[in-house]
N, CA, C and O of each residue as an XYZ file, in Angstrom:
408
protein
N       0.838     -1.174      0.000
C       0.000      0.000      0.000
C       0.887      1.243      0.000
O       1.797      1.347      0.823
N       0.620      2.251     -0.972
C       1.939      3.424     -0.849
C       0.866      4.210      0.294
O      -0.280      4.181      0.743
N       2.034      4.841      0.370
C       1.719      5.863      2.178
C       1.225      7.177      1.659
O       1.631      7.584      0.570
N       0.354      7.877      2.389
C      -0.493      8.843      2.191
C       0.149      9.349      1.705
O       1.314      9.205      2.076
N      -0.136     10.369      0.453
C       0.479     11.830      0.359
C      -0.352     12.938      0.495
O      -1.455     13.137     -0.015
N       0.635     13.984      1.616
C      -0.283     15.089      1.681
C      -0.388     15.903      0.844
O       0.603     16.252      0.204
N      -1.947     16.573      0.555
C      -2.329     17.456      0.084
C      -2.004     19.227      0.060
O      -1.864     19.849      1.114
N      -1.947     19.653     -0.812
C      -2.194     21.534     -0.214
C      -3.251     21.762     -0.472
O      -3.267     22.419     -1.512
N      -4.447     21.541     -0.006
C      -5.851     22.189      0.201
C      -5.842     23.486      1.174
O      -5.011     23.706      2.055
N      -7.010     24.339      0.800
C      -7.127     24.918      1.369
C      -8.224     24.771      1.857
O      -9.168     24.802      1.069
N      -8.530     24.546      3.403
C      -9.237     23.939      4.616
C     -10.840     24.928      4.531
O     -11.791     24.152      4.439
N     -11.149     25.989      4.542
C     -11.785     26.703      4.593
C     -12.419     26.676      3.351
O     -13.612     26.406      3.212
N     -11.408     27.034      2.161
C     -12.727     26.402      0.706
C     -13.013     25.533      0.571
O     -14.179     25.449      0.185
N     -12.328     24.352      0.739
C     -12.533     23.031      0.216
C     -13.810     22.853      0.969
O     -14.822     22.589      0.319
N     -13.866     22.949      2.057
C     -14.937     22.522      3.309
C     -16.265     23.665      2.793
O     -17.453     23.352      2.870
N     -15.907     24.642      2.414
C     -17.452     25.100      2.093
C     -17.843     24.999      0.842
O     -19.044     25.081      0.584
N     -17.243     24.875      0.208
C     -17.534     24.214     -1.584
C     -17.973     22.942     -1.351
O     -19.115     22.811     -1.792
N     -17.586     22.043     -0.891
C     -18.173     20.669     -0.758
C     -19.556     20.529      0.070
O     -20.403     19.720     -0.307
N     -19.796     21.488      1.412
C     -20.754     21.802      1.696
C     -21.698     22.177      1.106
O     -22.791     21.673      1.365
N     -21.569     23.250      0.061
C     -22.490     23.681     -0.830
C     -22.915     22.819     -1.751
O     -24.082     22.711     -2.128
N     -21.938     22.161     -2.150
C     -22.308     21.348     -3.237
C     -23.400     20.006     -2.594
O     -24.528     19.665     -2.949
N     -22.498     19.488     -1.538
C     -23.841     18.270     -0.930
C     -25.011     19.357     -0.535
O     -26.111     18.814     -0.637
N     -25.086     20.443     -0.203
C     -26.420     20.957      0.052
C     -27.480     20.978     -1.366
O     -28.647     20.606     -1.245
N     -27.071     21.333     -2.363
C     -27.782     21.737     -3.743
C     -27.702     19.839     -4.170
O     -28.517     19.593     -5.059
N     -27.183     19.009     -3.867
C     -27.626     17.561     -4.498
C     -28.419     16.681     -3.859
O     -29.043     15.689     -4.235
N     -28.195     17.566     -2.173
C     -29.355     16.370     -1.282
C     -31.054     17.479     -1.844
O     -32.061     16.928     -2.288
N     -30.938     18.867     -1.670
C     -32.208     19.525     -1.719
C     -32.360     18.908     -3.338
O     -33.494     18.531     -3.632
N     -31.662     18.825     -4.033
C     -32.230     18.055     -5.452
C     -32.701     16.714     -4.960
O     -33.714     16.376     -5.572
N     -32.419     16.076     -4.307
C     -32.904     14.785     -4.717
C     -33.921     14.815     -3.728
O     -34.831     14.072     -4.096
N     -34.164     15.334     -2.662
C     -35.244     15.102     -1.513
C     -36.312     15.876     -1.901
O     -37.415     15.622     -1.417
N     -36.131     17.144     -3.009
C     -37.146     17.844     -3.100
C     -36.941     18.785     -4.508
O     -36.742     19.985     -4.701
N     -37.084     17.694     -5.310
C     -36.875     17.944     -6.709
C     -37.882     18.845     -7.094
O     -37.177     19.778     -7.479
N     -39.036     19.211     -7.256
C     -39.608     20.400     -7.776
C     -39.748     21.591     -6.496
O     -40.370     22.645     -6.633
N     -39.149     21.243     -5.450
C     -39.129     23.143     -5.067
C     -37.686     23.565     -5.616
O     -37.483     24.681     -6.094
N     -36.486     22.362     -5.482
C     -35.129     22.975     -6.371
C     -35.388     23.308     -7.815
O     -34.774     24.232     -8.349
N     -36.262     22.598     -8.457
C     -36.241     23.096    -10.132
C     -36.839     24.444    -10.660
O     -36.711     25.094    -11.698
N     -37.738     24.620     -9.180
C     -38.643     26.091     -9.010
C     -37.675     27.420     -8.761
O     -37.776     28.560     -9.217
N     -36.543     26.737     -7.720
C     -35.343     27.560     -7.091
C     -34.880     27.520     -8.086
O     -34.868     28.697     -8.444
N     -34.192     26.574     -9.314
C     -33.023     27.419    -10.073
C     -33.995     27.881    -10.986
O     -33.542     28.887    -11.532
N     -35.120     27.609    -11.400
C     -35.713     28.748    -12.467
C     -35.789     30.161    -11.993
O     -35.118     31.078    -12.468
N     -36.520     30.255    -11.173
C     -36.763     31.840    -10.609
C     -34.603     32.267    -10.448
O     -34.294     33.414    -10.771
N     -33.609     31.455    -10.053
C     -32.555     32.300     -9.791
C     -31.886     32.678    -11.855
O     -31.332     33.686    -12.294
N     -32.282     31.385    -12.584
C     -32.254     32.135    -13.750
C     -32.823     32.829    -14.225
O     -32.238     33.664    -14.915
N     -34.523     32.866    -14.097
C     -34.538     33.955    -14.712
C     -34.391     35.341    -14.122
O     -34.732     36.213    -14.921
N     -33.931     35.841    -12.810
C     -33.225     36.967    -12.554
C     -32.018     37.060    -12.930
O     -31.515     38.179    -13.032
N     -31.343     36.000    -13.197
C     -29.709     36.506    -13.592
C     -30.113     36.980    -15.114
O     -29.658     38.093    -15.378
N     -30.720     36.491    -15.960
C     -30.950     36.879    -17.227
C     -31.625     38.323    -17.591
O     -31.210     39.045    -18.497
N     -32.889     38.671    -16.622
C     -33.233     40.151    -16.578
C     -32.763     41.190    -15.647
O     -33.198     42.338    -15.554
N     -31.606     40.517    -14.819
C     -30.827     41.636    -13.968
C     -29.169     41.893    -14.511
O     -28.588     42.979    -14.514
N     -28.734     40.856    -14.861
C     -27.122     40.482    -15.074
C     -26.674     39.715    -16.388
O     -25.726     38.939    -16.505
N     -27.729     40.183    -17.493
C     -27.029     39.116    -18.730
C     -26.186     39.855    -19.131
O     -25.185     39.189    -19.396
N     -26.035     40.925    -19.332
C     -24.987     41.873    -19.601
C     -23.574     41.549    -19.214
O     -22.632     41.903    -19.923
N     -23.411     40.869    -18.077
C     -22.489     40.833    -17.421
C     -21.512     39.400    -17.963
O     -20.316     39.160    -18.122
N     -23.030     38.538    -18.149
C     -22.676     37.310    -18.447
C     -22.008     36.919    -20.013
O     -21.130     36.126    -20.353
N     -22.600     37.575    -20.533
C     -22.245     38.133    -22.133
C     -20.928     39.068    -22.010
O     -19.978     38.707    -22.704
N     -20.776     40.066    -21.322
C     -19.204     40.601    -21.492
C     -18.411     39.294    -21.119
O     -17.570     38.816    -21.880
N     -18.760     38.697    -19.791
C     -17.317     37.698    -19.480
C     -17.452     36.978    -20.904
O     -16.447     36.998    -21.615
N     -18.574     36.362    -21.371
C     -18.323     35.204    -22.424
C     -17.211     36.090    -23.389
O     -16.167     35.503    -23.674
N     -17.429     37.642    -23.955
C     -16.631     37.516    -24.944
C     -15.465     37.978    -24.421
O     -14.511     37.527    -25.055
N     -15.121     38.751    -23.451
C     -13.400     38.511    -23.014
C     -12.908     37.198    -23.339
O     -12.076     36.839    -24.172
N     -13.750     36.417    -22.322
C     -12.624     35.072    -22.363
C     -12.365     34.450    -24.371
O     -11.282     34.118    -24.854
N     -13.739     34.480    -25.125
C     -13.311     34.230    -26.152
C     -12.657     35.097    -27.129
O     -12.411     34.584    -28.221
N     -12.233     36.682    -26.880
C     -11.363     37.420    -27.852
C     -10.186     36.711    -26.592
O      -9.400     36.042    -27.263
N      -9.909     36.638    -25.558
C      -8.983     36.403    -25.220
C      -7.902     35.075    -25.762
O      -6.730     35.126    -26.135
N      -8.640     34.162    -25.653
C      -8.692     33.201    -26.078
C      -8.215     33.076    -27.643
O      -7.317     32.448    -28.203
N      -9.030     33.786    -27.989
C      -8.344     33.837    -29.618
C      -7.111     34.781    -30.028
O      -6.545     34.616    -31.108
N      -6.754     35.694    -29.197
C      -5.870     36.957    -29.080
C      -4.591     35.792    -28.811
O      -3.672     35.832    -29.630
N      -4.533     35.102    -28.064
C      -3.990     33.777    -27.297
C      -3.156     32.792    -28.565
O      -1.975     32.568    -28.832
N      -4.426     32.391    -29.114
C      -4.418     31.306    -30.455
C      -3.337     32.392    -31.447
O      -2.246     31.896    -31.726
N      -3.542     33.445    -31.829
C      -3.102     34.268    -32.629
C      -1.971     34.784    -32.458
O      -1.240     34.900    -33.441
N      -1.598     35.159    -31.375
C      -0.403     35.743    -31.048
C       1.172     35.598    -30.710
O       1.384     34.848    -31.662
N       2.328     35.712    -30.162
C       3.461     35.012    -29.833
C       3.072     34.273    -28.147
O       3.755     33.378    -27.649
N       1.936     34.846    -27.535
C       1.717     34.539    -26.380
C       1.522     32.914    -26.341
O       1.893     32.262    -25.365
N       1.090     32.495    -27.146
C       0.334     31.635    -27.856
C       0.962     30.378    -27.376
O       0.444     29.440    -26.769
N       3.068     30.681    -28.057
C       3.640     29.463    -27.812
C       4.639     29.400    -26.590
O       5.753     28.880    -26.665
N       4.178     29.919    -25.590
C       4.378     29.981    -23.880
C       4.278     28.536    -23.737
O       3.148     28.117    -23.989
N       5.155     27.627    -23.395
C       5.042     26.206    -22.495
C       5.015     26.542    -21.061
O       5.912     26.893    -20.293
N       3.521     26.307    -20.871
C       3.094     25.954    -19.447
C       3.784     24.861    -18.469
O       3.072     24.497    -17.532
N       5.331     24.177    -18.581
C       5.284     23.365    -18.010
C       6.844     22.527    -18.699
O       7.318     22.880    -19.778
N       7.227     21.829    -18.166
C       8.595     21.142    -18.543
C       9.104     21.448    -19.941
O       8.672     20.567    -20.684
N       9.549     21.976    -20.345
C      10.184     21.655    -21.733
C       9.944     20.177    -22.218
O       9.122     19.929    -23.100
N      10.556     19.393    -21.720
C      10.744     17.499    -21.689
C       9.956     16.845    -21.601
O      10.041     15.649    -21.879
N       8.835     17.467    -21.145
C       7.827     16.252    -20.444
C       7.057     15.511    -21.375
O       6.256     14.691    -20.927
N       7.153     15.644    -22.410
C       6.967     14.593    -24.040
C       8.075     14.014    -24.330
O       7.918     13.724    -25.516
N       9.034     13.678    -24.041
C      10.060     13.396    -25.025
C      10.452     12.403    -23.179
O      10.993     11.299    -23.230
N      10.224     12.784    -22.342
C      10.967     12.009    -21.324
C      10.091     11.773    -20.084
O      10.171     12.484    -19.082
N       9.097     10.546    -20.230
C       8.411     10.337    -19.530
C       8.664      9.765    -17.849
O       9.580      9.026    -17.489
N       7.632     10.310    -17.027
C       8.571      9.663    -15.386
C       8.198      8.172    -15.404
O       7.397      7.592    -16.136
N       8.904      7.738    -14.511
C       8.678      6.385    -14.226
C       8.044      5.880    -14.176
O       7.657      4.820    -14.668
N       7.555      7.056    -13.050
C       5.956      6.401    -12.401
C       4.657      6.627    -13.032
O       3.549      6.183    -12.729
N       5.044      7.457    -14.028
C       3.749      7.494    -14.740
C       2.852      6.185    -14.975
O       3.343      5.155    -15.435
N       1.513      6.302    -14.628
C       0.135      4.664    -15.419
C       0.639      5.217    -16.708
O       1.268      6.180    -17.145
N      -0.172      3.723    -17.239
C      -0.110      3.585    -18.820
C      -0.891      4.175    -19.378
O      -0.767      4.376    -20.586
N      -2.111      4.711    -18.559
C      -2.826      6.206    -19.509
C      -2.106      7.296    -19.472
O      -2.147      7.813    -20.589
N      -1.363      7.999    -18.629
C      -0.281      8.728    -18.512
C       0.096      8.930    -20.110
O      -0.129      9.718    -21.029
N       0.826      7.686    -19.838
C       1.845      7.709    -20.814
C       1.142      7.431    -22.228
O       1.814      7.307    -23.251
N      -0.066      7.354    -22.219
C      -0.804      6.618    -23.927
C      -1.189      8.089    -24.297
O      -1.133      8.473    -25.465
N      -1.621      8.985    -23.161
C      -2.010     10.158    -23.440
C      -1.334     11.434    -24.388
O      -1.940     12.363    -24.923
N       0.059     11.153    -24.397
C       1.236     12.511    -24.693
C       0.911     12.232    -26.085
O       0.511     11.131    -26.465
N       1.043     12.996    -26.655
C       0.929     12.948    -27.773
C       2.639     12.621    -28.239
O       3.594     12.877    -27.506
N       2.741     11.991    -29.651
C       4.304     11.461    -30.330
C       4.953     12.790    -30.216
O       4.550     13.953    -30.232
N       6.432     12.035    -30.060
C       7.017     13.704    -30.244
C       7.795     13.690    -31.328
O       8.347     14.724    -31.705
């Protein structure tokens, strides 16, 4: 059995994100039409209070995104130079089926 490895979580989000999240899947499943009532009424206020908002982020991220695709920014390696050409040890065999040829 390999021995634990610790995590860097952060204690305070992790714990209320997961909270939230089992809260919105148990009120779904114990009480499926007052939640389907709850997210309609919260969409349709985000749509007649805040679509504006929702529509600017969409197109930042996609001129960004394409500004990205287009530009010298473009060919920035996020990450090892090597890490195609010289796989770790320990990598599983999806790991390793995944890299694309180099």
């Amino acid at each position: 059995m390999k021995p634990f490895k610790q995590t860097n979580i952060n204690p305070p989000v992790f714990f209320s994100a997961a909270a939230l999240i089992l809260l919105l899947v148990g009120l779904a499943a114990f009480a499926p039409g007052f939640t389907q009532q709850l997210f309609s009424d919260t969409q349709t206020w985000i749509l007649s209070h805040v679509s504006w908002f929702y529509i600017l982020t969409v197109a930042i991220i996609l001129l960004s995104t394409f500004f990205l695709a287009i530009s010298r920014y473009g060919d920035i390696k996020l990450g090892p130079v090597d890490i195609l050409a010289h796989p770790k040890e320990g990598d599983s065999y999806g790991a390793k089926q995944g890299r694309p040829p180099v």
